[in-house]
Backbone bond lengths (Angstrom), bond angles and torsions (degrees), N, CA, C in turn:
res aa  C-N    CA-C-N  psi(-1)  N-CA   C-N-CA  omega(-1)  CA-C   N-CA-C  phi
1 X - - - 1.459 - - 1.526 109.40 -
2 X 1.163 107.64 143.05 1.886 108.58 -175.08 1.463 102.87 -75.99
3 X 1.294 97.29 169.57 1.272 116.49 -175.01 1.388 140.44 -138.85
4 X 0.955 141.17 94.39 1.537 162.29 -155.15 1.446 123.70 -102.52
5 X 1.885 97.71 154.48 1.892 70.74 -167.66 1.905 70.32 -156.70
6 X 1.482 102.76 130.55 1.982 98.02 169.32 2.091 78.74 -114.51
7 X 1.652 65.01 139.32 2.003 77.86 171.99 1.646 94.35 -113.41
8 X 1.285 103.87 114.80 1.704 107.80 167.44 1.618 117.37 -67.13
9 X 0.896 124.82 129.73 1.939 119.14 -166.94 1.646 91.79 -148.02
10 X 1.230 117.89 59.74 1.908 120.69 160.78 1.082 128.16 -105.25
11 X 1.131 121.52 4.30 1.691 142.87 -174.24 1.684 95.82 -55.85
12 X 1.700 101.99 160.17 1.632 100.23 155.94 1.719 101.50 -135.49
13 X 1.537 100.78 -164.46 1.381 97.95 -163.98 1.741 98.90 -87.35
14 X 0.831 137.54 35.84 1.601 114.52 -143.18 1.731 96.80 -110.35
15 X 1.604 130.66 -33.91 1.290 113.68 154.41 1.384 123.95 -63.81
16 X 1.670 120.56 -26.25 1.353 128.60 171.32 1.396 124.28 -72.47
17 X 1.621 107.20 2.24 1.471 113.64 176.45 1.198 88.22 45.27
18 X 1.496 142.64 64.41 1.893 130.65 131.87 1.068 101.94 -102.83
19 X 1.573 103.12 175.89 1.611 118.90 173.92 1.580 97.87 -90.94
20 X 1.339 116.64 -12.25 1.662 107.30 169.53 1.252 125.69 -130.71
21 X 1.289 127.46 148.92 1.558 133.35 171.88 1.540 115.26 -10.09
22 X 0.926 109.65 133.60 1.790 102.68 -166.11 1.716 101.47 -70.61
23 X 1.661 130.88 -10.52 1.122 120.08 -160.26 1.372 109.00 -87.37
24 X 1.540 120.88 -15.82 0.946 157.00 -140.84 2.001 107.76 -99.33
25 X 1.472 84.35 -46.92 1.834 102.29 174.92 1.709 114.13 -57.54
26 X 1.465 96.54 152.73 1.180 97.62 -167.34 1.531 123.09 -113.20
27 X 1.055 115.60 114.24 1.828 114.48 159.60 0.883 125.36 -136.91
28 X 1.333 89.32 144.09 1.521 126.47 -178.63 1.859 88.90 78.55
29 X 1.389 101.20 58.32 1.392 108.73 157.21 1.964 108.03 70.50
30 X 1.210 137.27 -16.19 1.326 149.22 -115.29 2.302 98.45 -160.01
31 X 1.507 112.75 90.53 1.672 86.54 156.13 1.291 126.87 3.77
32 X 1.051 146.57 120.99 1.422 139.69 114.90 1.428 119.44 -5.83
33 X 1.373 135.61 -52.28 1.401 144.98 -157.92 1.803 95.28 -81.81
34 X 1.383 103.90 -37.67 1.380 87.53 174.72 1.397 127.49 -115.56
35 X 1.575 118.58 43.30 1.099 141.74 139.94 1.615 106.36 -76.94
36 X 0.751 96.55 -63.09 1.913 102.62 179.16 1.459 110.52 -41.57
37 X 1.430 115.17 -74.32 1.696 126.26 169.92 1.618 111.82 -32.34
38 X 1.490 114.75 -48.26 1.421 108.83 162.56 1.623 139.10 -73.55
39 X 1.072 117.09 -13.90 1.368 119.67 159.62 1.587 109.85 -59.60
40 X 1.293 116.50 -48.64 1.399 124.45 -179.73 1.197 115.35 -54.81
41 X 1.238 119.77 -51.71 1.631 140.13 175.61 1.414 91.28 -58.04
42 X 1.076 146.70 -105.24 1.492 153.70 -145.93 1.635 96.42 -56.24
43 X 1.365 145.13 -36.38 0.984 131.17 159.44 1.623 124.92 -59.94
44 X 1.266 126.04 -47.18 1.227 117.37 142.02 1.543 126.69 -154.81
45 X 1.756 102.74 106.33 1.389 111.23 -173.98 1.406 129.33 -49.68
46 X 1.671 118.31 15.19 1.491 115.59 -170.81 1.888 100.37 -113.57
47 X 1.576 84.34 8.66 1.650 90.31 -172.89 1.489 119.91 -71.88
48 X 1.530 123.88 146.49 1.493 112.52 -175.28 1.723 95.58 -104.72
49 X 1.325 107.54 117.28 1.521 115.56 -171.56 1.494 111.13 -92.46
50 X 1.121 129.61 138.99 1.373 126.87 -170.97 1.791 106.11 -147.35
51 X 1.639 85.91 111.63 1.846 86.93 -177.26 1.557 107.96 -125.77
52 X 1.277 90.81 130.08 1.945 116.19 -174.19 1.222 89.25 -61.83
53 X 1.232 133.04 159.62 1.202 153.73 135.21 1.511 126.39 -122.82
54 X 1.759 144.90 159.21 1.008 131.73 163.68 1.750 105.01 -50.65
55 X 1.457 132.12 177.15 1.323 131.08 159.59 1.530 100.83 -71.98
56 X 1.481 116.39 -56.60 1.605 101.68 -160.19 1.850 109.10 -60.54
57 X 1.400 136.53 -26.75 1.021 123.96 136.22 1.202 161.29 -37.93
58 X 0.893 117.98 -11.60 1.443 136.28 -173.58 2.129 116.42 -63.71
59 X 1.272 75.46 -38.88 2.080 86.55 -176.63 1.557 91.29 -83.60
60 X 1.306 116.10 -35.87 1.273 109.27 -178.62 1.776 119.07 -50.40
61 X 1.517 100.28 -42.04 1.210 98.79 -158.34 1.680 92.78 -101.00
62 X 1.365 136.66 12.36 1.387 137.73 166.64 1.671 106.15 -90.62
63 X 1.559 99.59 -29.46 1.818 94.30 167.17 1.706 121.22 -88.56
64 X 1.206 97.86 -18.96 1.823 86.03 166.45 1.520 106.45 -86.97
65 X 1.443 141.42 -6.65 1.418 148.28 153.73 1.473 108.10 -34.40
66 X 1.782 94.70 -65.18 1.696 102.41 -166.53 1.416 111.52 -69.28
67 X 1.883 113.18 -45.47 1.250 119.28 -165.20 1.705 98.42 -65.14
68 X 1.234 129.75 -33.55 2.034 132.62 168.86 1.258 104.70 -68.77
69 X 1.066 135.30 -14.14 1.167 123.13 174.44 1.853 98.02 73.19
70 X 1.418 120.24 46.90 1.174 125.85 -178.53 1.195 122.78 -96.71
71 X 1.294 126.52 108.53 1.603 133.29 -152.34 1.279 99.41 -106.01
72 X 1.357 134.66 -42.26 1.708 145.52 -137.54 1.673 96.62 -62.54
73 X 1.486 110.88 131.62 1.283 115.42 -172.28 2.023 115.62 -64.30
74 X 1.319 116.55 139.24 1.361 117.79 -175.22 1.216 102.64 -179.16
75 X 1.547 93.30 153.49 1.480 114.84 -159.02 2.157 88.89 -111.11
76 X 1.462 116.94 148.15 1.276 108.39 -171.99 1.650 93.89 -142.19
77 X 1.019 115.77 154.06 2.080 109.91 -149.18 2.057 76.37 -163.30
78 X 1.393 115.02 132.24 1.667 127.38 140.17 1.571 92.79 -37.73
79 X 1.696 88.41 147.74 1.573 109.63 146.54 1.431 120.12 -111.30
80 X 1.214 112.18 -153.69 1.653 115.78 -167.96 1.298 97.64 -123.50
81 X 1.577 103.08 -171.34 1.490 94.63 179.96 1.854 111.60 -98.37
82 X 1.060 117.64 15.75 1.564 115.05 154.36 1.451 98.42 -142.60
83 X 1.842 96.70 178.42 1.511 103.89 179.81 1.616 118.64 -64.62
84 X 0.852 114.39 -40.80 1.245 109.17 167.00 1.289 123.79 -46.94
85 X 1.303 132.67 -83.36 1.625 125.04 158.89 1.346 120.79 -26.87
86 X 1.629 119.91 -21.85 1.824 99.92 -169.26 1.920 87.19 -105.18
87 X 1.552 134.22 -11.51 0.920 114.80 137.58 1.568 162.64 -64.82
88 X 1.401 86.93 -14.03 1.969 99.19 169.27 1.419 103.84 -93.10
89 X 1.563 123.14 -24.20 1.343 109.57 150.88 1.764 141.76 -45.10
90 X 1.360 78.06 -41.14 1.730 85.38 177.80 1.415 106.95 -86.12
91 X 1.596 132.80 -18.80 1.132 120.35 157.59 1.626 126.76 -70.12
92 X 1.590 112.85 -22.64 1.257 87.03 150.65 1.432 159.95 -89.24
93 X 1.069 100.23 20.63 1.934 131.43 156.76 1.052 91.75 -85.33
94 X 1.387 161.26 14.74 1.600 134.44 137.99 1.413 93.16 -101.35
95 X 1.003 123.29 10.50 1.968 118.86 -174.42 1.566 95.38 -42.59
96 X 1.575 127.21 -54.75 1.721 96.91 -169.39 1.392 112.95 -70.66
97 X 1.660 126.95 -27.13 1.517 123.10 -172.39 1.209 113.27 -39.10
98 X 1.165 121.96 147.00 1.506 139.50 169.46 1.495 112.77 -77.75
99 X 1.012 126.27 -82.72 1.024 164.28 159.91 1.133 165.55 -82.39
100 X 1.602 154.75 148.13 1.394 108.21 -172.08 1.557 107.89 132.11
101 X 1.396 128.05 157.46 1.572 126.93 165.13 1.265 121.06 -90.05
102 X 1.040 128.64 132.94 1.547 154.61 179.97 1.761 107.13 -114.29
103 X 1.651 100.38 115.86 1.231 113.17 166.36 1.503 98.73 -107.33
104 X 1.311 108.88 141.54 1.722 117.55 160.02 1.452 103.59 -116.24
105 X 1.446 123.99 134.63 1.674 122.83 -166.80 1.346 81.14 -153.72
106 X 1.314 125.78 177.90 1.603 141.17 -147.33 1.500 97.48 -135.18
107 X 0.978 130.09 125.32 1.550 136.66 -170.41 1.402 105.67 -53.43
108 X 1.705 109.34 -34.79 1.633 92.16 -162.77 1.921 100.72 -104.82
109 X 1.267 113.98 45.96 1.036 126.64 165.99 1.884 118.44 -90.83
110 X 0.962 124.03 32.40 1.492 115.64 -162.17 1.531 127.21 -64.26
111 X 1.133 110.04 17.20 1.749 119.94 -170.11 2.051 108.78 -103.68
112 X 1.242 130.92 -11.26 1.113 140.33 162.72 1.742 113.96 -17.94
113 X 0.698 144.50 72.86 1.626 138.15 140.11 1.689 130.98 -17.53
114 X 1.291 108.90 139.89 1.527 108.61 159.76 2.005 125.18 -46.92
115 X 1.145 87.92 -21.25 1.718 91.78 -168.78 1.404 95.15 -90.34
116 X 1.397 120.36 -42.69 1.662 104.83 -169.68 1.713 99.36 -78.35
117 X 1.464 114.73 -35.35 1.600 101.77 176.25 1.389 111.10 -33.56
118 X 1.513 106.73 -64.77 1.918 116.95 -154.70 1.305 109.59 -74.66
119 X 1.510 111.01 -5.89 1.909 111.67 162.16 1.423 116.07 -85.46
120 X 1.170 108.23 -32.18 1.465 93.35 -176.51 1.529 120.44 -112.14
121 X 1.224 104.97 4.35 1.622 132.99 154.77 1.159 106.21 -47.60
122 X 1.675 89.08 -83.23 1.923 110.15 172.01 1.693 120.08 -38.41
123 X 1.097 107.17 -48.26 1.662 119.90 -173.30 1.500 98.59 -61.26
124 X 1.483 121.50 -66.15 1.189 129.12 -173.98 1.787 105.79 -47.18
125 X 1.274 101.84 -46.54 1.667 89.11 -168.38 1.547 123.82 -70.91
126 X 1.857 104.91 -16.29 1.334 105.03 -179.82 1.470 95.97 -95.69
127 X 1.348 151.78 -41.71 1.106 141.78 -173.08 1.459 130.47 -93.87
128 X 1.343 101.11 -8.18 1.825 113.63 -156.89 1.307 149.41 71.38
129 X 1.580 97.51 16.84 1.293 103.14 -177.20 0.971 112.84 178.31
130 X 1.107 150.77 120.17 1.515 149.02 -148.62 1.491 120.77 -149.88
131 X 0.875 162.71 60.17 1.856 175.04 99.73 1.623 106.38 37.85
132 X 0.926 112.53 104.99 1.358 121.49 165.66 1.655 116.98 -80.88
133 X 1.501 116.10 121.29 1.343 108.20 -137.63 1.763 96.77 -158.45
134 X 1.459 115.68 129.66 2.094 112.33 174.72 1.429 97.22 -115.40
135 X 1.342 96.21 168.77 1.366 104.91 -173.87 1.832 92.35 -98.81
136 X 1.696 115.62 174.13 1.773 111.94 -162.38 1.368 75.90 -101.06
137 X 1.724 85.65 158.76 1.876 106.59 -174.93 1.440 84.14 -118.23
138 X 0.981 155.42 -7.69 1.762 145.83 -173.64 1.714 102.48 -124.88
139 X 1.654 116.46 133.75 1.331 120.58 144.28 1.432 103.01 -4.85
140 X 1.861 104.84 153.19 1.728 95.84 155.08 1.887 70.48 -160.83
141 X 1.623 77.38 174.52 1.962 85.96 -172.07 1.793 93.27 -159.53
142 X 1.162 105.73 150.04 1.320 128.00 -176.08 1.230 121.66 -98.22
143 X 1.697 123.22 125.61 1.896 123.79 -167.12 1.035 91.82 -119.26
144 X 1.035 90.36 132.19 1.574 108.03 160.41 1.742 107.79 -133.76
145 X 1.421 107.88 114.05 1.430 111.53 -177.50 1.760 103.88 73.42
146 X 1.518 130.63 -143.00 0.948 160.98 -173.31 1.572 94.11 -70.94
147 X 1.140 106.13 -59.42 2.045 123.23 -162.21 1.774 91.75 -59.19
148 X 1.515 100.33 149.95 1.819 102.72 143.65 1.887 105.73 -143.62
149 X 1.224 91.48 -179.45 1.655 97.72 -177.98 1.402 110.12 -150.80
150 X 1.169 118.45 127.14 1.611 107.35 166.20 1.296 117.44 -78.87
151 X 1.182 95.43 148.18 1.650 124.47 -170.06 1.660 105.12 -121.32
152 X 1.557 115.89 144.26 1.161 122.73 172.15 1.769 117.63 -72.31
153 X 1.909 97.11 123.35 1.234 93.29 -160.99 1.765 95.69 -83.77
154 X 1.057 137.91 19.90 1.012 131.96 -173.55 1.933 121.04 -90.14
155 X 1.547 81.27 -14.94 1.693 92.92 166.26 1.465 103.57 -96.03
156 X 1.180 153.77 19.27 1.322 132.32 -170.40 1.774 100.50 -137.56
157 X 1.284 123.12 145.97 1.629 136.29 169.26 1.380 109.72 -110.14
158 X 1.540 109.37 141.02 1.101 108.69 153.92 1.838 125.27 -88.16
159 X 1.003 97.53 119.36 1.730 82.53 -172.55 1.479 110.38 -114.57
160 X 1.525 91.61 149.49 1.625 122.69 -177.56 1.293 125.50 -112.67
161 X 1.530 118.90 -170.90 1.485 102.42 161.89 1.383 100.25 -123.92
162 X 1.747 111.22 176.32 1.462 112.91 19.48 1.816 120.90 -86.32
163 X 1.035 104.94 140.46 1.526 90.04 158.29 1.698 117.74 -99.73
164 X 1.249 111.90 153.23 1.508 124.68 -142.76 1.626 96.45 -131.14
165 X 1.869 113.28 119.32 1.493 115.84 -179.54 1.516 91.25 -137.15
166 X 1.362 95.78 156.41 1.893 114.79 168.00 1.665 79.91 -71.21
167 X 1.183 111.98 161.30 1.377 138.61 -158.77 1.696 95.35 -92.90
168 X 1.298 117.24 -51.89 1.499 103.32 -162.19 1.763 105.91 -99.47
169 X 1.759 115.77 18.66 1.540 110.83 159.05 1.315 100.70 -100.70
170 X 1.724 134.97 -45.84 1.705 113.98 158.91 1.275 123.10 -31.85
171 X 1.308 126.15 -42.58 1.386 125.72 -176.95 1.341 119.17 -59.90
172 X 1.396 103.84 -56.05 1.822 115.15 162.70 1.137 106.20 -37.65
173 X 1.205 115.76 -66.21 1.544 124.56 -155.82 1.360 116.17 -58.34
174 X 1.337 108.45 -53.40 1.708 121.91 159.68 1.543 132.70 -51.91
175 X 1.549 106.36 11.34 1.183 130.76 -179.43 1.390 104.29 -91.24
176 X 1.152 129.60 -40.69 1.477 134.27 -168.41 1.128 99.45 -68.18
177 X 2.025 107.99 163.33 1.321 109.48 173.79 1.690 108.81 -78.66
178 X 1.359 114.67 169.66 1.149 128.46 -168.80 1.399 100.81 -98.12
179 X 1.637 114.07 126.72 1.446 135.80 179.48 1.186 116.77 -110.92
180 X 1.217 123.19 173.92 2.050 118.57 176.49 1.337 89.54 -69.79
181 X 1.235 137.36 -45.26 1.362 132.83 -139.08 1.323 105.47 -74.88
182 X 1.230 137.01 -15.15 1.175 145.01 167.96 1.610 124.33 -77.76
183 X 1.346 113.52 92.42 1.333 126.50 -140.68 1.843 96.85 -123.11
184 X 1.638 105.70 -34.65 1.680 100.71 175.67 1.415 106.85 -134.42
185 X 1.159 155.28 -151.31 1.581 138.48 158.09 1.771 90.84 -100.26
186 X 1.099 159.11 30.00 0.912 132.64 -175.01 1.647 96.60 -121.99
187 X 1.826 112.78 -11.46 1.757 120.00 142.57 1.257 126.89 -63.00
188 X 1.546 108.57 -38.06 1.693 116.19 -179.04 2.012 97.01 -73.00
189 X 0.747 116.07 -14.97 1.872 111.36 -171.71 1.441 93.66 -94.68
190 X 1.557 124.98 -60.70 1.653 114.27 -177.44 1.369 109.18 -73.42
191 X 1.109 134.06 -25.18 1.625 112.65 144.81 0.922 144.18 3.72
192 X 1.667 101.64 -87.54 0.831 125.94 168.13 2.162 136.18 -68.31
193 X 1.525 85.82 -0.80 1.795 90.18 176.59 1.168 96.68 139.65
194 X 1.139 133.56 -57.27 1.769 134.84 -163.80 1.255 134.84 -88.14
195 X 1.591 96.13 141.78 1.824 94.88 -153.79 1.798 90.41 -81.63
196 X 1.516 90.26 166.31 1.062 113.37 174.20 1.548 134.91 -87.26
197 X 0.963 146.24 105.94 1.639 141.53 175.11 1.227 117.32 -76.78
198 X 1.502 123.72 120.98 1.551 125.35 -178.30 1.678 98.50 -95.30
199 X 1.159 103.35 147.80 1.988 126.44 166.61 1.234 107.99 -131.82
200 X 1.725 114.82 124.61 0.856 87.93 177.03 1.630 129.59 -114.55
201 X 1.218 90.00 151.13 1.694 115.42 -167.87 1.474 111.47 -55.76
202 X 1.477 113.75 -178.70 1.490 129.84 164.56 1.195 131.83 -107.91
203 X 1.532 116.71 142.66 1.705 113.24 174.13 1.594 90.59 -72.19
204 X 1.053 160.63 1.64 1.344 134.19 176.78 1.389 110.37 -101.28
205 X 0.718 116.11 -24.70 1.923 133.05 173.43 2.212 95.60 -65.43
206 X 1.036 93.28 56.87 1.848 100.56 173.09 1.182 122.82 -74.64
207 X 1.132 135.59 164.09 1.703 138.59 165.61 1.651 100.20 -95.66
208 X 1.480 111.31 128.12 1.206 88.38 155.82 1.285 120.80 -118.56
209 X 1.523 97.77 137.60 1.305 131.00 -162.56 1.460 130.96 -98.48
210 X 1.579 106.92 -53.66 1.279 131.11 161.70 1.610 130.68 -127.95
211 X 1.368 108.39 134.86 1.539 107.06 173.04 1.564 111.83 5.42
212 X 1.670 118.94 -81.42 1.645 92.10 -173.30 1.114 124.78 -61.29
213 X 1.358 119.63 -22.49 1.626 109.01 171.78 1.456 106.02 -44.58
214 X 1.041 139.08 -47.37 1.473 143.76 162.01 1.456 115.71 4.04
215 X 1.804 90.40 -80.38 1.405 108.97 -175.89 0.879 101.61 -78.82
216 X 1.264 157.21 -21.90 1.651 150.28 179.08 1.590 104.12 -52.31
217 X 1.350 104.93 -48.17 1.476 135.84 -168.89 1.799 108.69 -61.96
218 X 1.417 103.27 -55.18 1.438 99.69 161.50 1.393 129.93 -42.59
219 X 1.638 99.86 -76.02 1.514 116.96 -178.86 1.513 110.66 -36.46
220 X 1.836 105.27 -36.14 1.451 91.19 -179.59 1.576 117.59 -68.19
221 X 1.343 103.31 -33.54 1.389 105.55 174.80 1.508 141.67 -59.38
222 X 1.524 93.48 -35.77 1.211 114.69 153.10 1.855 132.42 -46.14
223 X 1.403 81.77 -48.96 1.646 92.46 -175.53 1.516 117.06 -78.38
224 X 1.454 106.31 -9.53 1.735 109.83 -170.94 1.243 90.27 -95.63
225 X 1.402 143.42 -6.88 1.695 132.06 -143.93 1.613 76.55 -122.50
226 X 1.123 127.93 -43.16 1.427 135.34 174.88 1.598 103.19 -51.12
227 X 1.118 127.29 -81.66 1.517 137.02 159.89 1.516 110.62 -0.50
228 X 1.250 93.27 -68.03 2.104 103.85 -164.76 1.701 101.74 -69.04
229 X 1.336 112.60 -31.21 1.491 120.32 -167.07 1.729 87.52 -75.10
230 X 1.025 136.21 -57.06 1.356 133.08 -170.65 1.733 103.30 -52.84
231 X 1.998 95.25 -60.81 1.691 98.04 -160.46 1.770 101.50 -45.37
């Protein structure tokens, strides 16, 4: 079954305190955005990659291409002004596909593995839908007003991406009008009728969000380049 992947990249710098889009920042010398794009690629190079960008970005991110010397094949499409809109955008650059798996993952996610790809690849293709998803490592408790209460964290996920759809129930799904309640596509799919499949995900697979995500982001990098130099 084919395989597809829209990388959402609309973020700005403004929890990351930069002067630029956090997808844009660099470690380990290299975008962020195309750390991400390459996990995909090396997981499977026959993939047609498709990454949203704002419009006023777009030249931006075709000149850090040339100035990296960034070759890796990809398709690059405007977004909208929420996720939702800058994702049915990027689905329509699969407008002729038939068929097939569709991951949607967040540009500034760059920590993704081969093992979580082929689970929720796999998951998605036998069930339709697949959520990449950890269970919470800290207490959490619920406010309401002034009051809070703890609640058992053992019912609740944190979820990430990618999330993983057969190609022509996203499409459906992305048909509906757009509500608040639609917060990840894996709301816009049960929405619309279809259950959800959890995989589960990694604490290293992070968003980065803020400055330490940064350094989190290094060290990881660090430690995998360390790894291969040993293996």
């Amino acid at each position: 079954m084919k395989k597809y992947a829209i990388v959402v990249a609309g973020g700005s710098g403004s929890r990351m305190q930069a002067a630029m889009p956090k997808q844009f920042l660099p470690i380990a010398g290299e975008p962020v955005l195309m750390h991400t794009l390459r996990r995909f690629h090396a997981f499977d190079p026959d993939m047609l990659l498709v990454v949203v960008l704002p419009e006023a970005e777009i030249l931006t991110w075709q000149n850090l291409c040339a100035t990296h010397q960034f070759t890796l094949p990809h398709q690059v499409t405007a977004g909208g002004k929420s996720r939702f809109q800058s994702v049915k955008n990027g689905l329509e650059v699969l407008a002729q596909e038939e068929d097939g798996v569709v991951a949607v993952h967040d540009g500034v996610r760059p920590f993704i593995d081969n093992a979580l790809l082929t689970a929720a690849y796999t998951t998605a293709a036998e069930s339709g839908a697949a959520v990449v998803a950890v269970s919470l490592k800290e207490s959490i408790r619920r406010v309401r007003g002034a009051s809070s209460k703890a609640v058992n964290r053992t019912a609740y996920r944190l979820v990430q991406t990618p999330q993983c759809f057969r190609l022509p129930l996203l499409r459906r799904a992305y048909a509906q009008p757009e509500i608040p309640l639609f917060t990840d596509d894996a709301s816009v799919v049960e929405r619309f009728g279809h259950k959800i499949q959890l995989v589960e995900g990694s604490f290293r697979n992070i968003k980065l969000t803020t400055p330490e995500d940064i350094v989190l982001a290094e060290a990881f990098l660090l430690q995998e380049r360390n790894s291969v130099k040993e293996g």
